[in-house]
N, C-alpha and C positions, 0 to 999 in steps of 0.2 A: 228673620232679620239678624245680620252680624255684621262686625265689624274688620275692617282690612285694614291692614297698616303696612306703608311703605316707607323706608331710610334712605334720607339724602342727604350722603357727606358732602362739609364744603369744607373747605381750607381759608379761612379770612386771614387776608393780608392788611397789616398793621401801617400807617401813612408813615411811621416810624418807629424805631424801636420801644416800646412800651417797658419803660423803666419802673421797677421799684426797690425796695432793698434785698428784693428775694432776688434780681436780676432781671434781664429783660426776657423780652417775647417780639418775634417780628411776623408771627403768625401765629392763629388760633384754630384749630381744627374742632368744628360745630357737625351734628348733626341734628336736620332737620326730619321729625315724626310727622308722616301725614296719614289722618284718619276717614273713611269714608263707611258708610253700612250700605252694604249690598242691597239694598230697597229703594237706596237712594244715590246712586254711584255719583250723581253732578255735583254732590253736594260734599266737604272736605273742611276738615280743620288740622290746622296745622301749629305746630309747637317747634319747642328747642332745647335741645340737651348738648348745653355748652359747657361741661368740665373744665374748668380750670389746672392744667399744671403747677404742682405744688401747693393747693390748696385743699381744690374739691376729694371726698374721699373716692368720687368714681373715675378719678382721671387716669386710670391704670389701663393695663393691655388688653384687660378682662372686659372690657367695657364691649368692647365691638361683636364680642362672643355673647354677652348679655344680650345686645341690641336684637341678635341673629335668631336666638333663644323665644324672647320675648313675638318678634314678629312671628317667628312661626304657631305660637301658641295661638294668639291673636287669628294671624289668620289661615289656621286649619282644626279650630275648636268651638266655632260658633260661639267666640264672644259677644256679648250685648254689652250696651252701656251701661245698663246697669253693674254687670259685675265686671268691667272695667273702673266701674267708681270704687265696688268693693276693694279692689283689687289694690288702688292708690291707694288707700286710708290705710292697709291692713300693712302688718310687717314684713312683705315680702320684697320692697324696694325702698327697704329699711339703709344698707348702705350705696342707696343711687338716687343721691336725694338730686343730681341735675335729671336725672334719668325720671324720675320722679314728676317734677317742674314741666318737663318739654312735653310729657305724657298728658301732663295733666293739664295743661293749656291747649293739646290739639284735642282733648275729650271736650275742654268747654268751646270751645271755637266749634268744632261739629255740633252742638249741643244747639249754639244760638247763631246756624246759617252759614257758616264758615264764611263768614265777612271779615273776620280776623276783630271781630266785634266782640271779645273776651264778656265783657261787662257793658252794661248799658248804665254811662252815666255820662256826667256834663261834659267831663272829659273826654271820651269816646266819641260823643255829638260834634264836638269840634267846639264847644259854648264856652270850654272854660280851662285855661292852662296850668299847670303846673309849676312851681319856682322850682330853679335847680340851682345846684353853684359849680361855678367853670372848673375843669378838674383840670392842674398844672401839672404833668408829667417831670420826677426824676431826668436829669439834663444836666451837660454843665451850667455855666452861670449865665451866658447870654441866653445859651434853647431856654432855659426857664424865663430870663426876663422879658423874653419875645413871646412868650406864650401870654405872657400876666399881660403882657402892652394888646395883645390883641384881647385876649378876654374882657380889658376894662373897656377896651373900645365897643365893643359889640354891647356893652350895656350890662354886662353880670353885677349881680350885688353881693354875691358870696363866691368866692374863691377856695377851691380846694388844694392843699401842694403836699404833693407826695414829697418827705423830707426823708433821711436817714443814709443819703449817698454819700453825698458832697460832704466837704470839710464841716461841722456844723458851727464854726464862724460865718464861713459863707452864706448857710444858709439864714442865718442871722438877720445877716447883713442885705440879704434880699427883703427879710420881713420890714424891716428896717424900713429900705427904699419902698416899699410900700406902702406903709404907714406914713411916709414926708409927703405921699401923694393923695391918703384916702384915708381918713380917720374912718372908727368904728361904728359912726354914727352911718356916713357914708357906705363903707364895705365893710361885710363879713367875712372871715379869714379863718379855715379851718385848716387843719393840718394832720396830715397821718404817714405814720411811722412806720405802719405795716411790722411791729414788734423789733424796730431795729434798736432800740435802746436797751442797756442793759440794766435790774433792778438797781444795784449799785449806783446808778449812774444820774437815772431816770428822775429823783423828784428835781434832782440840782440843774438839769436841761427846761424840767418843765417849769421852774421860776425865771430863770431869761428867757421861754418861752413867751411867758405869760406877762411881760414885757409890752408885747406887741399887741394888747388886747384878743388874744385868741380865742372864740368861738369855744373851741373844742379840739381834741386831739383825738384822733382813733389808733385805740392799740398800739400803746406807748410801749411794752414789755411784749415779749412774745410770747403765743398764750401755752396754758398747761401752768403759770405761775402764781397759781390763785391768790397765796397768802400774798405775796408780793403784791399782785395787784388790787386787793383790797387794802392794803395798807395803803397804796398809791389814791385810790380812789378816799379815802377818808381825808385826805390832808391836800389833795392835788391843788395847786393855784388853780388849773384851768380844768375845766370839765373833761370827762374823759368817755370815750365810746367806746365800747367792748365789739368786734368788728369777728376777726378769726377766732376769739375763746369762745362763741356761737356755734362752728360747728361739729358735727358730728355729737351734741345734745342734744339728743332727741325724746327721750323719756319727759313728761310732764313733772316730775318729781326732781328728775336731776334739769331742771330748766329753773325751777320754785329753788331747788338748793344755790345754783350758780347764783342768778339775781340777789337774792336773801345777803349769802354771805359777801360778795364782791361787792353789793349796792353802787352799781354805776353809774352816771349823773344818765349815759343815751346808750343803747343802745342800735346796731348799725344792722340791718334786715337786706339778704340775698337769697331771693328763690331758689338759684340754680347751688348757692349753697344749704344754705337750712334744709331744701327737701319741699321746696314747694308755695305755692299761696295759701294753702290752710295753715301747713306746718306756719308759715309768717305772720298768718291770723292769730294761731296761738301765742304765738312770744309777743303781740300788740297786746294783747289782752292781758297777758303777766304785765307787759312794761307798763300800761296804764295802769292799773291798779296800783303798783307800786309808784307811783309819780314818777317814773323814770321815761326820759324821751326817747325818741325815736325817729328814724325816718331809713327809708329804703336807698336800694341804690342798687345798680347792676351790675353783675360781675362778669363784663367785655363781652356780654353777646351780641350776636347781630339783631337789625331792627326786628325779627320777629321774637324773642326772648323783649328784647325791651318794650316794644309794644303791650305784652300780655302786663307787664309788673307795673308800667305805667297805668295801665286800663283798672291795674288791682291797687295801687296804692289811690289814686284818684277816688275807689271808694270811702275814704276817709276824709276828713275836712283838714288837711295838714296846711300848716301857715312855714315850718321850715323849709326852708330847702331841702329839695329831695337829688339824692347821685345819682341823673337821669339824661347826662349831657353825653352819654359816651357814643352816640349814632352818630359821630363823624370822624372816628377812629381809623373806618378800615378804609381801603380804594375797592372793594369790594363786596361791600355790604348789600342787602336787599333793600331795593328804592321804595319808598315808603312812604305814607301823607305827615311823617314825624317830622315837623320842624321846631326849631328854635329860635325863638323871637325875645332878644332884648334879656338874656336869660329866664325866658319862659317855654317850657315845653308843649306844643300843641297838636292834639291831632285835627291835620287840617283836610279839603276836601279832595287832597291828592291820588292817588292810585297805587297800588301795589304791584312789583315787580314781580313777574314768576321766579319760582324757584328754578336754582339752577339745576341743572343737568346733573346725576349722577354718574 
């Protein structure tokens, strides 16, 4: 018995330009891993290795030579599962942590029936939803206000707004109107900066921030700026999430040192960047013990990427909002049983779409 694996690029196209202060994106280019064992050909799990440009460390040209490398090891070396598992944990997809993620979700999908059944839990059964909060895309000032008018319409109680484009009076002045419609009691209001502020600049934004009753900010300074952001973090009005200084810490020691000396109020958890659901198990387990919060969130994959991190955060009993609204981003995503009810994520008794065509 061994294992085959086949690459299927797709090109996701964005419903619009996908703003942040790094700049926009109007398409995503995803590969989907599908894995099958020769004993068993019917049977197939399948994963997602969605790099991020400008983020992820595998989002380079090298990737697709990686992909070519790997498939052929796989299948013309009688890999088994088992040392496919070896193979994830160990340091040899040390810098391909999305490459890492998609692998390692089409191994557990093969694993239990390639039902896209990642995890068997309430969630997965379709018994029991997820809280997310609406994520308000960088825009001018009406794209944003149109976005916030439909998110509060559909029923979210937490709002997410990527801030650091606009004038930041403007952006203000949107929190502003927000708050004259929905106190803190009502909505949560979280905001991320995606490090567009400067140390300089940053604790005097985050006291008119925090104005507004702010949740939370993610990655107020752009990371590599530790002293800065532990200073930040010691005195900040509003709580603050460490988001991008995440990755590419991968060593257990330099994860216990990051945490220790920045002491963050939350930390912000992405498979496709951290390197995985274990890799994500590990920094849960730092973050709790240190009383520092958490919650996931996806980094623009399509429904099957998001499907796997929903199946794996739902292992945990989380009561915050989790960043898990992004499966209605693309005009070309994979149809999926993922729906969103009242800002709840659920997996419901729907059908999944075949993969596209390579």
């Amino acid at each position: 018995m061994s294992l085959q694996l086949s690459i299927t690029p797709h090109l996701l196209q964005f419903k619009f330009d996908a703003r942040t202060s790094r700049g926009a994106m109007a398409t995503h280019r995803v590969y989907y891993l599908t894995l099958f064992d020769t004993a068993n050909p019917g049977i197939a799990g399948v994963g997602e290795c969605a790099p991020l440009p400008g983020l992820s460390l595998d989002a380079t040209p090298d990737l697709e030579p990686k992909l070519k490398v790997l498939q052929e090891w796989i299948n013309h070396s009688e890999v088994s599962a088992d040392l496919l598992q070896d193979y994830l944990v160990s340091d040899a997809l040390r810098e391909w942590p999305a490459l890492r993620f998609g692998l390692e979700t089409a191994l557990l999908d093969l694993k239990n029936g390639g039902r896209k059944r990642i995890y068997d839990n309430a969630f997965s059964r379709g018994k029991q939803g997820i809280p997310i909060n609406g994520l308000v895309w960088m825009g001018n000032k009406a794209f944003m206000q149109e976005q916030i008018h439909q998110k509060l319409t559909q029923g979210y109680t937490c709002l997410k707004l990527k801030i650091g484009s606009l004038d930041f009076a403007t952006e203000l002045e949107i929190l502003k109107q927000i708050r004259e419609v929905a106190s803190a009691v009502d909505l949560t209001i979280r905001v991320d900066a995606n490090g567009a502020f400067s140390p300089e600049e940053a604790f005097r934004k985050l006291e008119r921030l925090a104005r507004y009753d702010i949740h939370s900010i993610e990655q107020p300074i752009r990371q590599g700026q530790l002293e800065q952001m532990q200073q930040l973090c010691a005195y900040t009005p509003i709580p603050i999430a460490l988001d991008e200084e995440l990755i590419g810490v991968q060593d257990a020691e330099q994860q216990v040192a990051l945490l220790d000396f920045v002491k963050p109020q939350y930390i912000i958890l992405k498979p496709t960047l951290v390197g995985g659901m274990q890799a994500s198990a590990a920094w849960i387990d730092l973050a709790e013990t240190r009383k520092i919060g958490w919650w996931m969130t996806s980094a623009l994959e399509s429904n099957i990427g998001l499907n796997a991190i929903s199946q794996f955060t739902a292992n945990y009993p989380v009561s915050l909002p989790q960043g898990l609204g992004t499966g209605q981003l693309y005009h070309n995503n994979i149809e999926s049983p993922l729906q969103i009810q009242a800002g709840t994520l659920w997996h419901t008794a729907g059908e999944w779409a075949s993969l596209p065509q390579g």
